[in-house]
C-alpha positions as CSV (number, residue, x, y, z in Angstrom):
1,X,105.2,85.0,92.4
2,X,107.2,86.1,89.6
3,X,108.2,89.3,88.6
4,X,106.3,91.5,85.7
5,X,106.8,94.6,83.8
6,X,103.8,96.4,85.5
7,X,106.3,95.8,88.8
8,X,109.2,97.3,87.7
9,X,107.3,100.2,86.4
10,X,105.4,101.0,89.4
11,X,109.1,100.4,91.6
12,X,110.2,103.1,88.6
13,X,107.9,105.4,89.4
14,X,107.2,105.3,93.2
15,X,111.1,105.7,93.7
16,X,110.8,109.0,91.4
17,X,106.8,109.7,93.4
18,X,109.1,109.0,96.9
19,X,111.6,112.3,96.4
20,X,109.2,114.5,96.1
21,X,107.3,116.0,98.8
22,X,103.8,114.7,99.7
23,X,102.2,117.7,99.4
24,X,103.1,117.8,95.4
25,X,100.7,116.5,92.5
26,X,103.7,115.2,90.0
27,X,101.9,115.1,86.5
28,X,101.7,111.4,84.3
29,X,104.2,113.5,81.7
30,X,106.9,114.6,84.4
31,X,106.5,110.5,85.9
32,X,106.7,109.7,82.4
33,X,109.7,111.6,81.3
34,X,111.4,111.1,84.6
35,X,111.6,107.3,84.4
36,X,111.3,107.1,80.8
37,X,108.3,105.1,81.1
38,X,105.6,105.6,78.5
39,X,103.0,107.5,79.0
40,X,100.2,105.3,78.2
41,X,101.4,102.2,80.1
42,X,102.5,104.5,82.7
43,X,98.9,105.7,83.3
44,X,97.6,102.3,83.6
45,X,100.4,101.7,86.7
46,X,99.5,104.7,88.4
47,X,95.7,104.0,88.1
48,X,96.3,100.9,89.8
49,X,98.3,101.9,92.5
50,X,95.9,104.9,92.9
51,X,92.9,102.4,93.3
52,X,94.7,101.0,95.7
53,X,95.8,103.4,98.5
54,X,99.2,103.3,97.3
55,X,98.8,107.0,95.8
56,X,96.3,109.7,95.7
57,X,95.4,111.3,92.5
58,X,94.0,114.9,91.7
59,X,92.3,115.5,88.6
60,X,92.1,119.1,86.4
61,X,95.1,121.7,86.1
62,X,97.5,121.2,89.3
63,X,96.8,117.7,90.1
64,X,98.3,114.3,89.2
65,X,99.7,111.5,91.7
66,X,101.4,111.7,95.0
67,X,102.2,108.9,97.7
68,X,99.4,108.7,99.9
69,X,101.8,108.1,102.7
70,X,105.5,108.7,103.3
71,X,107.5,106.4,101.4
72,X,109.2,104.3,104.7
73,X,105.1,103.4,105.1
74,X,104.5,101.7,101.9
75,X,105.4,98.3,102.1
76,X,106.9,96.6,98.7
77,X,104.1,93.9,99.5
78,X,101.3,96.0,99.5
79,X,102.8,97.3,95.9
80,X,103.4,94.2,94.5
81,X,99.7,93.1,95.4
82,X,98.4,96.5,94.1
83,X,99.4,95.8,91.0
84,X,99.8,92.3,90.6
85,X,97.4,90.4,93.2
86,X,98.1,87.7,95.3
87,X,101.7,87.0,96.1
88,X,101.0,83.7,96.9
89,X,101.8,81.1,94.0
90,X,98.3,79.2,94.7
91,X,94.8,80.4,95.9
92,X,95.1,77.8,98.7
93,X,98.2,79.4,100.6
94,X,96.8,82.7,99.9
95,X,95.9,84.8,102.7
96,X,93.8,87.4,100.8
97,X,92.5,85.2,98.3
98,X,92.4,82.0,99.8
99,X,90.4,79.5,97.7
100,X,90.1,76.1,99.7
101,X,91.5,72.6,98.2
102,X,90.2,69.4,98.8
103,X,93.8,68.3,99.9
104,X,95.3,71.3,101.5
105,X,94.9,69.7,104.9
106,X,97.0,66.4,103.4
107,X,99.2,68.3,101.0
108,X,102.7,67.6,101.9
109,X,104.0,70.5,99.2
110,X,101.4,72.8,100.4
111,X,102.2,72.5,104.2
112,X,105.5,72.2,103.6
113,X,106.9,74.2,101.0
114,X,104.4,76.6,99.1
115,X,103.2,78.1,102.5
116,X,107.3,78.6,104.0
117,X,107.6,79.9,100.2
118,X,104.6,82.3,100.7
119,X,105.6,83.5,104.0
120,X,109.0,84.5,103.3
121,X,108.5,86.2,100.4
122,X,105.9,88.4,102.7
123,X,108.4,89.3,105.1
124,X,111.0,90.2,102.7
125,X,108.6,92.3,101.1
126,X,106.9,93.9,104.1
127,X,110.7,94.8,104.9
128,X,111.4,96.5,102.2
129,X,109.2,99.9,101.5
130,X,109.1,102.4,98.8
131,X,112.3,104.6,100.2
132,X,114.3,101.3,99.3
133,X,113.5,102.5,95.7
134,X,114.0,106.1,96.5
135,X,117.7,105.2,97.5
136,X,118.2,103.6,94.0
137,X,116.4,106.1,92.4
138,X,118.5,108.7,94.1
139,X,121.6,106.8,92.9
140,X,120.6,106.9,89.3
141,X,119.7,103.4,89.3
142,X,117.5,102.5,86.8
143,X,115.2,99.4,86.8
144,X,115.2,99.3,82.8
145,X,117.2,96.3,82.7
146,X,115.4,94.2,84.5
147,X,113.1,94.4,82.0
148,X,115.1,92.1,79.9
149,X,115.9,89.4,83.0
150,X,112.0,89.1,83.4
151,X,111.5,85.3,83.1
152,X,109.3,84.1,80.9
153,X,106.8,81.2,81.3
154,X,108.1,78.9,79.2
155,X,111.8,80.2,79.7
């Protein structure tokens, strides 16, 4: 797994989403100017996340995106896959989209090290939900920069 854009952005916005109560639509353009996100990307993220019972979204003068749960209920993980996929590194460790190899059951590196990679990357992120990003958010922490620590493939 490695870290993109579309992740800080949703983290971005579902710490601003996470202060408000659930009960409020929060418009794209308050999200937007908010987190300083743009607009159109912004609206891709959300879309995603909304597809995914990560928020709810409400169409037509009033509406816009809340959490669908309270924040200490959405797990990082289920972000992360929400807008990324699998968090598994190969479709043969994956537990959602688990494609079968021909030598998982001989694999040394699969048995050994991409499934203890997989698995605690899952529990850190199934730790961690979105109030962890309401705290930062709440502290004026901005994800911005990590935006220019994102590695690259070929970095």
């Amino acid at each position: 797994m490695r870290l993109s854009a579309t992740d800080v952005y949703a983290f971005q916005a579902l710490g601003y989403l996470g202060m408000q109560p659930l009960e409020r639509w929060v418009s794209g353009d308050e999200i937007s100017e908010h987190t300083g996100i743009a607009r159109p990307y912004l609206v891709r993220v959300l879309s995603a996340l909304s597809s995914k019972g990560v928020l709810k979204s409400k169409k037509g003068i009033g509406g816009g995106y809340a959490l669908a749960r309270k924040p200490h209920l959405i797990s990082l993980c289920e972000v992360v896959r929400a807008v990324d996929g699998p968090v598994a590194a190969l479709s043969c460790i994956s537990l959602n989209w688990h494609e079968p190899c021909a030598e998982q059951d001989r694999c040394n590196a699969r048995n050994k090290v991409w499934r203890k990679v997989r698995d605690a990357l899952l529990e850190v992120l199934g730790e961690m939900s979105v109030l962890d990003l309401v705290v930062d958010f709440k502290q004026n922490v901005t994800y911005q920069p990590c935006l220019m620590h994102l590695l690259r493939p070929n970095a």
